[in-house]
PQR file with spaces between the fields and no chain letter, atoms N, CA, C, O and H, PARSE charges and radii, in Angstrom:
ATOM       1  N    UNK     1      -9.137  218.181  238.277 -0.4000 1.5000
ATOM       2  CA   UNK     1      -7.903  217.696  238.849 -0.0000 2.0000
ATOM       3  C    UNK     1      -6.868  217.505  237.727  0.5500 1.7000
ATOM       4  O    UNK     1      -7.064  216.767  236.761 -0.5500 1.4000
ATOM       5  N    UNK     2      -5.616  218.315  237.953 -0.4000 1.5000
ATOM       6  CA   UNK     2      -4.413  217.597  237.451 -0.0000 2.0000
ATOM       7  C    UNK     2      -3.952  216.646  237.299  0.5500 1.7000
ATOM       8  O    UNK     2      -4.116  215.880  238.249 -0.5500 1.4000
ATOM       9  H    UNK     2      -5.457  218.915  238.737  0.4000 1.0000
ATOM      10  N    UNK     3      -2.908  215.938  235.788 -0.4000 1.5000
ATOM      11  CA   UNK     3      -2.381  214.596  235.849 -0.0000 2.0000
ATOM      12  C    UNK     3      -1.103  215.089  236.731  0.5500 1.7000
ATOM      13  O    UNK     3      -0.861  216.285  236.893 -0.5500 1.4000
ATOM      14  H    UNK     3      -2.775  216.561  235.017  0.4000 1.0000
ATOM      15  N    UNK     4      -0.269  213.990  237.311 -0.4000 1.5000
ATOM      16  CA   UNK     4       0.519  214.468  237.935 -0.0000 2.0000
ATOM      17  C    UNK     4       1.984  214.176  236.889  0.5500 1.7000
ATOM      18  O    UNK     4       2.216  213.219  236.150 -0.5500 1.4000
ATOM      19  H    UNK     4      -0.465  213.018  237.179  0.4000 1.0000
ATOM      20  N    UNK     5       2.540  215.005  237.084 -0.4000 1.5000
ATOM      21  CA   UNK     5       3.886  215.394  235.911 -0.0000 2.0000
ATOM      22  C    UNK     5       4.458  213.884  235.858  0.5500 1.7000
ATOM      23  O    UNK     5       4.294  213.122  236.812 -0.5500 1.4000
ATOM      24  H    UNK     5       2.351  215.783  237.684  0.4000 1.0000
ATOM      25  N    UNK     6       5.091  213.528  234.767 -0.4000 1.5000
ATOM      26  CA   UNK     6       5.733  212.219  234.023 -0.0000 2.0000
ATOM      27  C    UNK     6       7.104  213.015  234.428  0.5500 1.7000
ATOM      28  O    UNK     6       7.404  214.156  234.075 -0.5500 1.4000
ATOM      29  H    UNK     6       5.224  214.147  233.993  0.4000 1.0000
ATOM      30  N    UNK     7       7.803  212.198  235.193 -0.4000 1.5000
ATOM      31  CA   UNK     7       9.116  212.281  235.651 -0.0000 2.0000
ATOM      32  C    UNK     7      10.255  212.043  234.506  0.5500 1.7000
ATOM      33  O    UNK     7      11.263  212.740  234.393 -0.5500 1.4000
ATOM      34  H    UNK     7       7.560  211.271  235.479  0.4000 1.0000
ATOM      35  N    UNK     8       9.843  210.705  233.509 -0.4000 1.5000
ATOM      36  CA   UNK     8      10.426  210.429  233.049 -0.0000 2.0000
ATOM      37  C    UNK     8      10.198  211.021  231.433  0.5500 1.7000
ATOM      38  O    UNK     8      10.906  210.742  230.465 -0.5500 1.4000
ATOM      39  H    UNK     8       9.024  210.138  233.601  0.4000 1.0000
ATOM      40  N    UNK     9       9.217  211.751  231.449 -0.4000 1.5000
ATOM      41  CA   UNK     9       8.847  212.523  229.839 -0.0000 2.0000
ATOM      42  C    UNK     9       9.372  213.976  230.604  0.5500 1.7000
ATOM      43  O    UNK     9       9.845  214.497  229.594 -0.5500 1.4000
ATOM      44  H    UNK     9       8.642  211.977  232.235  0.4000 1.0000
ATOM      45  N    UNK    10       9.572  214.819  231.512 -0.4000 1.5000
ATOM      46  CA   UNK    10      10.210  215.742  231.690 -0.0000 2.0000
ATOM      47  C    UNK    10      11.873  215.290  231.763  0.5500 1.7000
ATOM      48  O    UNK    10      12.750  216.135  231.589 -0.5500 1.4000
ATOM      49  H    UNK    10       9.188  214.395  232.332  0.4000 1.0000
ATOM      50  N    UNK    11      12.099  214.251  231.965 -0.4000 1.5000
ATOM      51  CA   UNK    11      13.459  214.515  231.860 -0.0000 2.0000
ATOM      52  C    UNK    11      13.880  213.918  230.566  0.5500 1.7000
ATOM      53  O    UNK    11      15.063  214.147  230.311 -0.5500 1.4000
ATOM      54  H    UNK    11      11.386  213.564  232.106  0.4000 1.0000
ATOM      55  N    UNK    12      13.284  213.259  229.732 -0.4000 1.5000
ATOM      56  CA   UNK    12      13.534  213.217  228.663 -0.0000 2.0000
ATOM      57  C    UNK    12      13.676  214.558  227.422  0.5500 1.7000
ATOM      58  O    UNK    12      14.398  214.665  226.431 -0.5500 1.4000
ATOM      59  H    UNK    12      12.323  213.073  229.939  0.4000 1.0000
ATOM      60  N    UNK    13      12.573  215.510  228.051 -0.4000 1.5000
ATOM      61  CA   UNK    13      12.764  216.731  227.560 -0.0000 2.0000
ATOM      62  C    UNK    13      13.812  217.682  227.554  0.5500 1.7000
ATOM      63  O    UNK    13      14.141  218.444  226.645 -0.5500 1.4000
ATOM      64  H    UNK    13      11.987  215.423  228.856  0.4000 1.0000
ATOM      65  N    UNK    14      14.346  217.525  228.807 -0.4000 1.5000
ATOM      66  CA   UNK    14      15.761  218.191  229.159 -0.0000 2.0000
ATOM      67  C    UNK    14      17.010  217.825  228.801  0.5500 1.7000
ATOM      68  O    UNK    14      18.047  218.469  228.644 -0.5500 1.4000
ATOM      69  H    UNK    14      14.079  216.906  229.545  0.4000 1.0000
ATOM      70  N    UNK    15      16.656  216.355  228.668 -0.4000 1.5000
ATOM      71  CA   UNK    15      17.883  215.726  227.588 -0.0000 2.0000
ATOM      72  C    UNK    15      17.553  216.244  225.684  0.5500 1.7000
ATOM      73  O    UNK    15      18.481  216.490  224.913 -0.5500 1.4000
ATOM      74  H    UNK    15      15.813  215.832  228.795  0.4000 1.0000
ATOM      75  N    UNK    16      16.859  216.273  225.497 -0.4000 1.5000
ATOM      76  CA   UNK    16      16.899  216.298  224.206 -0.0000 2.0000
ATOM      77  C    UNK    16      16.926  217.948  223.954  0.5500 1.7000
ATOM      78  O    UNK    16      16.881  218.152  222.740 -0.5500 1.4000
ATOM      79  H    UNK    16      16.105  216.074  226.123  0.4000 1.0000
ATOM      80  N    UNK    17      16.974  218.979  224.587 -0.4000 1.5000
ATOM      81  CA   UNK    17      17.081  220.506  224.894 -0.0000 2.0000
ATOM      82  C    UNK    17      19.103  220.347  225.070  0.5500 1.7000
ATOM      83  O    UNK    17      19.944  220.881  224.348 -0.5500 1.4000
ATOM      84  H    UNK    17      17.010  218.813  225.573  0.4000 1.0000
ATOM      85  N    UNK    18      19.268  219.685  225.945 -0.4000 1.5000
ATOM      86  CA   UNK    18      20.504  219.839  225.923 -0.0000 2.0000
ATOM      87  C    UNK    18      21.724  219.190  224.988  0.5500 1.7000
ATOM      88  O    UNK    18      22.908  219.524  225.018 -0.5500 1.4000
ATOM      89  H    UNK    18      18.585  219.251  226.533  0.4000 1.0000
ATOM      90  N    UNK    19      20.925  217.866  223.901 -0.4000 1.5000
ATOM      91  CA   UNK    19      21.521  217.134  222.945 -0.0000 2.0000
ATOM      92  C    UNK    19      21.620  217.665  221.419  0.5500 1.7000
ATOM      93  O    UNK    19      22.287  217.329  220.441 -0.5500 1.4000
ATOM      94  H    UNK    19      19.963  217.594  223.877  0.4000 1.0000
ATOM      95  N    UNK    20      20.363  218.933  221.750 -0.4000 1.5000
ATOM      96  CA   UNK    20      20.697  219.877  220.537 -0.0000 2.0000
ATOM      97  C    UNK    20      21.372  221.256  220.838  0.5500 1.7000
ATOM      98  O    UNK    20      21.705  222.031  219.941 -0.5500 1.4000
ATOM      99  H    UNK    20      19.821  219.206  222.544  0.4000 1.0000
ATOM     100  N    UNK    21      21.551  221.506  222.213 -0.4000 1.5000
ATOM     101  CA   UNK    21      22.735  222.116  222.298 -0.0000 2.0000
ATOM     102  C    UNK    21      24.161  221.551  222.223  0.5500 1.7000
ATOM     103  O    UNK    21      25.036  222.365  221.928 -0.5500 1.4000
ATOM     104  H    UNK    21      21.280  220.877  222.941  0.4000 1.0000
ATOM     105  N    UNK    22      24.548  220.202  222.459 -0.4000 1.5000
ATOM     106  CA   UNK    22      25.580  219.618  222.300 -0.0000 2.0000
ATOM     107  C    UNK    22      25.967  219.492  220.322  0.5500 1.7000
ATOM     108  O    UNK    22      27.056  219.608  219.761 -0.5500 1.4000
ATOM     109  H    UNK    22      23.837  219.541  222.699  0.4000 1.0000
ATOM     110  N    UNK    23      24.979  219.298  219.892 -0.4000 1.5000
ATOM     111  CA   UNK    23      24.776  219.540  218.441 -0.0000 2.0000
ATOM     112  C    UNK    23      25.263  220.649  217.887  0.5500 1.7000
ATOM     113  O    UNK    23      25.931  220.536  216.859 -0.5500 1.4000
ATOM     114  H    UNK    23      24.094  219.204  220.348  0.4000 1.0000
ATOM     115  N    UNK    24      25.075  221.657  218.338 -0.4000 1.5000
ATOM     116  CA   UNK    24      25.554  222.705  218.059 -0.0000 2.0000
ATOM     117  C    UNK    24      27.231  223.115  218.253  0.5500 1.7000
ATOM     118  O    UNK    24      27.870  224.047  217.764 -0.5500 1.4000
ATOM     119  H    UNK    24      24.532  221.748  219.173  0.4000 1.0000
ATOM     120  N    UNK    25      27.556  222.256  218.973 -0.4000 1.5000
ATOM     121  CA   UNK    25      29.202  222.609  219.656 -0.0000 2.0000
ATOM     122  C    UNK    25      30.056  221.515  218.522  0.5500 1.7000
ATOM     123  O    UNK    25      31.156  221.619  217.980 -0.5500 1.4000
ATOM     124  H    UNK    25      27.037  221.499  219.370  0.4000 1.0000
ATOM     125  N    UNK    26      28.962  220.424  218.462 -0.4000 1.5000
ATOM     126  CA   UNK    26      29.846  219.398  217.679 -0.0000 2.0000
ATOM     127  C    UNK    26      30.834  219.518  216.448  0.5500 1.7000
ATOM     128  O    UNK    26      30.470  220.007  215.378 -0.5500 1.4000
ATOM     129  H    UNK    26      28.068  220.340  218.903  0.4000 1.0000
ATOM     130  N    UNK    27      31.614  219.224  216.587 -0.4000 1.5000
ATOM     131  CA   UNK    27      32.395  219.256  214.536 -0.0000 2.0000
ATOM     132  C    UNK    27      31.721  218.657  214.016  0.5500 1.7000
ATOM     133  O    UNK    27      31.176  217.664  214.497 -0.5500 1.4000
ATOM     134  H    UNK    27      31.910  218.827  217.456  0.4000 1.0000
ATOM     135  N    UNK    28      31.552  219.101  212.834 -0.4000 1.5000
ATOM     136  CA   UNK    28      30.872  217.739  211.383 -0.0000 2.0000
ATOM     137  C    UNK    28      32.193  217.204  210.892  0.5500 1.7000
ATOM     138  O    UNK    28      33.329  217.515  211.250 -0.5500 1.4000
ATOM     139  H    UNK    28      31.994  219.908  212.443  0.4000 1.0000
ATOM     140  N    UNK    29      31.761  216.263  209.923 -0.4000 1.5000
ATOM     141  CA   UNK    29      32.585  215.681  209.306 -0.0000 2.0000
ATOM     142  C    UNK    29      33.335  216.680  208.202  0.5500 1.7000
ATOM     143  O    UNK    29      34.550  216.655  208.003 -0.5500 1.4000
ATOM     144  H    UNK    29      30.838  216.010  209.632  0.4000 1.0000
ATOM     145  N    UNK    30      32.477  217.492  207.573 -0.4000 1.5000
ATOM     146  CA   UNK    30      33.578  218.480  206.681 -0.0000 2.0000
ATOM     147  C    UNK    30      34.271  218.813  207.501  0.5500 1.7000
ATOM     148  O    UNK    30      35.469  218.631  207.280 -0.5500 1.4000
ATOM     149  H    UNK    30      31.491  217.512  207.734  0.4000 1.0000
ATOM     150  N    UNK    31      33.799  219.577  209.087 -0.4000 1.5000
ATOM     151  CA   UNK    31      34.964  220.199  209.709 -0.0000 2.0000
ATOM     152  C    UNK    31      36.215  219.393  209.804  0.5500 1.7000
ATOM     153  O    UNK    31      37.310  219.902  209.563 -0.5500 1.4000
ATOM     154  H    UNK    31      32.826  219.725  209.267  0.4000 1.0000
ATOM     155  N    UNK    32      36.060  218.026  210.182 -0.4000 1.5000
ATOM     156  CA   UNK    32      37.707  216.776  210.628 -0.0000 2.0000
ATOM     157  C    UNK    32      37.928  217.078  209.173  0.5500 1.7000
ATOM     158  O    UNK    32      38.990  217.695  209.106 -0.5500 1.4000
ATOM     159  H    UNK    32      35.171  217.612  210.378  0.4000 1.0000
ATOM     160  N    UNK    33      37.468  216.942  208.121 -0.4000 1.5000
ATOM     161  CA   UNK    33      37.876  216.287  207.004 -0.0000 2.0000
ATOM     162  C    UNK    33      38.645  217.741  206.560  0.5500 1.7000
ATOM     163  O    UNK    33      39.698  217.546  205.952 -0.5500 1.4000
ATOM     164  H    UNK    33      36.605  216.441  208.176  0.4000 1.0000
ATOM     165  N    UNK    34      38.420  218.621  206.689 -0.4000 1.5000
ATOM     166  CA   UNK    34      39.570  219.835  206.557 -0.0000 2.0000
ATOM     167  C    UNK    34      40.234  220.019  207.549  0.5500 1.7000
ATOM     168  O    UNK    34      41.230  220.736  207.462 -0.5500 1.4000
ATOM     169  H    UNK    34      37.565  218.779  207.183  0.4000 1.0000
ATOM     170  N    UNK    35      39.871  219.421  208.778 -0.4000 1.5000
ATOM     171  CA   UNK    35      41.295  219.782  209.618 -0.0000 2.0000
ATOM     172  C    UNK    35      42.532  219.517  209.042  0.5500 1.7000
ATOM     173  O    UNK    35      43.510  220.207  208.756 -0.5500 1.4000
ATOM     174  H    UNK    35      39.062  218.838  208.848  0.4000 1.0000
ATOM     175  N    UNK    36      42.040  217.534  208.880 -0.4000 1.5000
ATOM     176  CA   UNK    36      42.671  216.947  208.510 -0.0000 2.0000
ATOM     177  C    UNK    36      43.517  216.946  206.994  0.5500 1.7000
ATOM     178  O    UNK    36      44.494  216.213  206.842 -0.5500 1.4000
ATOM     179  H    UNK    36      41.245  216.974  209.113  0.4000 1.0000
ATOM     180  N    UNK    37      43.146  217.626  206.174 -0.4000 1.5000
ATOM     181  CA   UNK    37      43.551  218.405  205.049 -0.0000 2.0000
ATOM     182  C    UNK    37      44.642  219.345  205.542  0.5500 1.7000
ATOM     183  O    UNK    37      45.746  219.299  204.999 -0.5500 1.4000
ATOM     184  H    UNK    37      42.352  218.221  206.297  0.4000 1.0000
ATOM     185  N    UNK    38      44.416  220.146  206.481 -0.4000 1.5000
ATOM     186  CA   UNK    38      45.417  221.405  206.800 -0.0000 2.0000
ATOM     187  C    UNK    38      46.647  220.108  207.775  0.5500 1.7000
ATOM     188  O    UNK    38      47.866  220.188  207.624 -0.5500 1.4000
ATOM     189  H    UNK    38      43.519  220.183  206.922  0.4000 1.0000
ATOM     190  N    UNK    39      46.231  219.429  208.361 -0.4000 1.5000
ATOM     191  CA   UNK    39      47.436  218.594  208.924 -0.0000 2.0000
ATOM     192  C    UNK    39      48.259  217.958  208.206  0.5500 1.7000
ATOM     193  O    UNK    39      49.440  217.985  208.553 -0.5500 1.4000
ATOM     194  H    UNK    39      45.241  219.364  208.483  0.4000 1.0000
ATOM     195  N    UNK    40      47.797  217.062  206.771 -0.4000 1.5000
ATOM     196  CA   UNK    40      48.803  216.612  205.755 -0.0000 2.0000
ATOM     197  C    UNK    40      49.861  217.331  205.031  0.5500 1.7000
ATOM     198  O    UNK    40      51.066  217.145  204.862 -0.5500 1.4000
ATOM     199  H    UNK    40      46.838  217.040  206.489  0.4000 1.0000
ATOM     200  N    UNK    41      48.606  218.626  204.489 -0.4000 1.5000
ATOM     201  CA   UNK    41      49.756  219.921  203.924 -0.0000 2.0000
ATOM     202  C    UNK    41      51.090  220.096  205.171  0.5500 1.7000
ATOM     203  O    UNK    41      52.224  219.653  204.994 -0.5500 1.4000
ATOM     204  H    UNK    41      47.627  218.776  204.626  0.4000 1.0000
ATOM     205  N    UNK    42      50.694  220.738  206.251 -0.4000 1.5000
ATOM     206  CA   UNK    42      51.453  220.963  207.212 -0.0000 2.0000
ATOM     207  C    UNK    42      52.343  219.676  207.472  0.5500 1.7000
ATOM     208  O    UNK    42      53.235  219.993  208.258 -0.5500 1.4000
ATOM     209  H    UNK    42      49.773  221.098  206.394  0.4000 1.0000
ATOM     210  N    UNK    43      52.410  218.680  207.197 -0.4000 1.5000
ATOM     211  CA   UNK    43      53.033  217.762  207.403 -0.0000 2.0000
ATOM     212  C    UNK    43      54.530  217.560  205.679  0.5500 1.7000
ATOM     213  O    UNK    43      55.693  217.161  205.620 -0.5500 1.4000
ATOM     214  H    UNK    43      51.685  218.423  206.558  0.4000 1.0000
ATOM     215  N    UNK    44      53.757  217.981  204.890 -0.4000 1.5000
ATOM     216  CA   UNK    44      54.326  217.955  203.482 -0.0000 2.0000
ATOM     217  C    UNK    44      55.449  219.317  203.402  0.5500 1.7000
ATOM     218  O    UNK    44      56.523  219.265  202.802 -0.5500 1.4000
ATOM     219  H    UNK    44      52.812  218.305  204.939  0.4000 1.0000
ATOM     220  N    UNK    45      54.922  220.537  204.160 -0.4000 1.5000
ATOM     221  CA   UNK    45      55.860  221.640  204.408 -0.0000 2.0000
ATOM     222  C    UNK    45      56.554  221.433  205.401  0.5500 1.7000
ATOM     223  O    UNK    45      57.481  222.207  205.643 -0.5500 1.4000
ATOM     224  H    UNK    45      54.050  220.579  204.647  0.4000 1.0000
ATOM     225  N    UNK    46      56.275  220.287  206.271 -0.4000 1.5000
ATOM     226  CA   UNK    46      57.750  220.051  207.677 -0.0000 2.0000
ATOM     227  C    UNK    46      58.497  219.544  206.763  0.5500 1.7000
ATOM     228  O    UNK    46      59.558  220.102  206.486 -0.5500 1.4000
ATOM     229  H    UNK    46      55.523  219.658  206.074  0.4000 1.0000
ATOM     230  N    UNK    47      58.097  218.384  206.108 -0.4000 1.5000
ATOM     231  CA   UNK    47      59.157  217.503  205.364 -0.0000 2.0000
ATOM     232  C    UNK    47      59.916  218.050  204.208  0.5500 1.7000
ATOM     233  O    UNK    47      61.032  217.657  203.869 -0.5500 1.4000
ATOM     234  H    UNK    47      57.235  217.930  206.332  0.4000 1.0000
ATOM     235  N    UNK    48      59.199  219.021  203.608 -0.4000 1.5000
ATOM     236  CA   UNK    48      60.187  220.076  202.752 -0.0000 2.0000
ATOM     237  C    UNK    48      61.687  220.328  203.385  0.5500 1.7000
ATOM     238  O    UNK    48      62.876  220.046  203.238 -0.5500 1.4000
ATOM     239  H    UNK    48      58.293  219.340  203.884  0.4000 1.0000
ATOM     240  N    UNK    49      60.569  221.213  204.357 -0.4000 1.5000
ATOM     241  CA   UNK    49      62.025  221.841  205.472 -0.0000 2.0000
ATOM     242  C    UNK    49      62.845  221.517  205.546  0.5500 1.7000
ATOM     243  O    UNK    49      63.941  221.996  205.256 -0.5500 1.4000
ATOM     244  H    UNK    49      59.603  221.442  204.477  0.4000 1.0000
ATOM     245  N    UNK    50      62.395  220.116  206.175 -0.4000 1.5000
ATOM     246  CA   UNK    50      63.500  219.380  206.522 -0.0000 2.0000
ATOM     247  C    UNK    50      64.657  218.970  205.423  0.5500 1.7000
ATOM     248  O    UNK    50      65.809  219.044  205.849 -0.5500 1.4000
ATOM     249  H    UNK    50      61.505  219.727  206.410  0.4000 1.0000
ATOM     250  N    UNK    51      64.548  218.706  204.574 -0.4000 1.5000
ATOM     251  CA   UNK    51      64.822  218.286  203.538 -0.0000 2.0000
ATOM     252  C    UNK    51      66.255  219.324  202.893  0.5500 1.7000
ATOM     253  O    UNK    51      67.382  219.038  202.490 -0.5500 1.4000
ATOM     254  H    UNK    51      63.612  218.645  204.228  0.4000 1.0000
ATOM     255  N    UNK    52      65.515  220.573  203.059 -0.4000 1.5000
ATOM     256  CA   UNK    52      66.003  221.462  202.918 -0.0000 2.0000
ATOM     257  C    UNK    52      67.322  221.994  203.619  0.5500 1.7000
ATOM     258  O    UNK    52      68.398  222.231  203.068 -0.5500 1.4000
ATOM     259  H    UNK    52      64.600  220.806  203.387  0.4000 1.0000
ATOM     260  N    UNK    53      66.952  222.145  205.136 -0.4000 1.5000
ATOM     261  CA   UNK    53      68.024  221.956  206.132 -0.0000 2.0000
ATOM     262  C    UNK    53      68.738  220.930  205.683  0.5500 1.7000
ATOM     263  O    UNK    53      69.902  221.236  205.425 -0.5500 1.4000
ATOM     264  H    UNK    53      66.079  221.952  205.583  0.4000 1.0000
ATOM     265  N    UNK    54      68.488  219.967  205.522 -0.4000 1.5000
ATOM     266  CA   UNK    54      69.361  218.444  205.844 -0.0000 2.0000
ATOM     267  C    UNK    54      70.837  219.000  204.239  0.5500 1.7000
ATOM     268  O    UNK    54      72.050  218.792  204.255 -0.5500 1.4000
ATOM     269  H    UNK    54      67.542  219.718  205.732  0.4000 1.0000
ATOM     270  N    UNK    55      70.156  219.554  203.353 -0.4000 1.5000
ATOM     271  CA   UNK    55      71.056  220.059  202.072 -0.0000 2.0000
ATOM     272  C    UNK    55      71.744  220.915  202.535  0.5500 1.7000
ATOM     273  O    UNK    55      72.948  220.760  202.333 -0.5500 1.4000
ATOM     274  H    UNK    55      69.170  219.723  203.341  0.4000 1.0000
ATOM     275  N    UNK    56      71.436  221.816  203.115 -0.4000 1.5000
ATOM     276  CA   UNK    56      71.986  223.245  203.378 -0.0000 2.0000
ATOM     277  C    UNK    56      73.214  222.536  204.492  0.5500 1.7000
ATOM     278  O    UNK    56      74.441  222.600  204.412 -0.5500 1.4000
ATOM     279  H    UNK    56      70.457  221.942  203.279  0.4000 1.0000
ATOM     280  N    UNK    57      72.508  221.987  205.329 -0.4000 1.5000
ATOM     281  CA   UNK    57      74.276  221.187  206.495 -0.0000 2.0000
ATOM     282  C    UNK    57      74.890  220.559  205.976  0.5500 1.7000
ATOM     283  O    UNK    57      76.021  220.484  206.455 -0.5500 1.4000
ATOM     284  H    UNK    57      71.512  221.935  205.394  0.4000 1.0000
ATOM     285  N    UNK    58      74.568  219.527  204.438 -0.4000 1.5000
ATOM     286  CA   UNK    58      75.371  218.763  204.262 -0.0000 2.0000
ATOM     287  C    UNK    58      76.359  219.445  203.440  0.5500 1.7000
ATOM     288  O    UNK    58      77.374  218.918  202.985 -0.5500 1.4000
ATOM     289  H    UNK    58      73.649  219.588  204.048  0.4000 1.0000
ATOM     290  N    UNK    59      75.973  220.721  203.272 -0.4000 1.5000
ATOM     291  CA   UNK    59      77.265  221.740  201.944 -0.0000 2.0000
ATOM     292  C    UNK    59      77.980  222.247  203.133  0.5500 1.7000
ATOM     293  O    UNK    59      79.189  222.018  203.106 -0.5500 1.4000
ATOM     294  H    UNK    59      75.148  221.149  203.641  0.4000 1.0000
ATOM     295  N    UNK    60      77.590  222.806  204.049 -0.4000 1.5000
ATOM     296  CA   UNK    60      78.481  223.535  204.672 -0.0000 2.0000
ATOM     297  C    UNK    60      79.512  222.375  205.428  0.5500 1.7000
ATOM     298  O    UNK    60      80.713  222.641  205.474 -0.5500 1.4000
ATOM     299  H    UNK    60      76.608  222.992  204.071  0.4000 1.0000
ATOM     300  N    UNK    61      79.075  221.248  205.944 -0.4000 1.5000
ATOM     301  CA   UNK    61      79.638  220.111  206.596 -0.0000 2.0000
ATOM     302  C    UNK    61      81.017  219.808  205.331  0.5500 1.7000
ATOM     303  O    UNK    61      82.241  219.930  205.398 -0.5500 1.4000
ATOM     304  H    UNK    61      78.099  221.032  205.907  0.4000 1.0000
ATOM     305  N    UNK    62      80.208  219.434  204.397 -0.4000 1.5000
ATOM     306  CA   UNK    62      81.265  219.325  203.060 -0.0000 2.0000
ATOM     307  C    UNK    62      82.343  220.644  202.604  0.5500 1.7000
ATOM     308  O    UNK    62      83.413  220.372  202.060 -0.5500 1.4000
ATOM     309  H    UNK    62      79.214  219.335  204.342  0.4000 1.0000
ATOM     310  N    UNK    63      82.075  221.604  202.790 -0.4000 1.5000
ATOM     311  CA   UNK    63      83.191  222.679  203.122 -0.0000 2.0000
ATOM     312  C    UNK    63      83.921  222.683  203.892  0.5500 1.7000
ATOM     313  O    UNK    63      85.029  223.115  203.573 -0.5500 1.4000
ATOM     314  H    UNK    63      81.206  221.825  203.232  0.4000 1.0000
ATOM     315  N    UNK    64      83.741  222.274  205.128 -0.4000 1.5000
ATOM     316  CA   UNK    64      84.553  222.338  206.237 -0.0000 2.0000
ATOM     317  C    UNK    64      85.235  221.137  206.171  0.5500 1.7000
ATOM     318  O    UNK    64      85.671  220.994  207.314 -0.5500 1.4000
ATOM     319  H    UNK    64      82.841  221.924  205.387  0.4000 1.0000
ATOM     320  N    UNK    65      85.609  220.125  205.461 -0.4000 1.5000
ATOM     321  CA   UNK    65      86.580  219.326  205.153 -0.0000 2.0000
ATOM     322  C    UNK    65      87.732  219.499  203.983  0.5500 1.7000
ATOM     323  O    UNK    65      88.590  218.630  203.829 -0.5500 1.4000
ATOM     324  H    UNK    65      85.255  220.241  204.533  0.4000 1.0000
């Protein structure tokens, strides 16, 4: 005779099958930690820009007086 199946050790199995597939999708921390690298740069080249524009209107603004 058969034991009869553990309800709760089969579904524990199916969780931990699907928590190392979730593992797999996850970011690591290097991944944020270079996102977040490419977001500061990108943040340092808006503020260039800007910077830039803001010179470039204030000559032509100053010409036109």
């Amino acid at each position: 005779m058969s034991e009869p199946e553990n309800l709760v050790l089969n579904l524990l199995r199916e969780m931990r099958g699907e928590m190392g597939d979730m593992r797999n999708e996850m970011a690591t921390k290097n991944d944020v930690a270079e996102v977040r690298s490419e977001v500061k740069s990108l943040r340092a080249d808006v503020a260039s820009d800007l910077i830039s524009v803001e010179q470039r209107l204030s000559v032509r603004i100053a010409h036109l007086n």
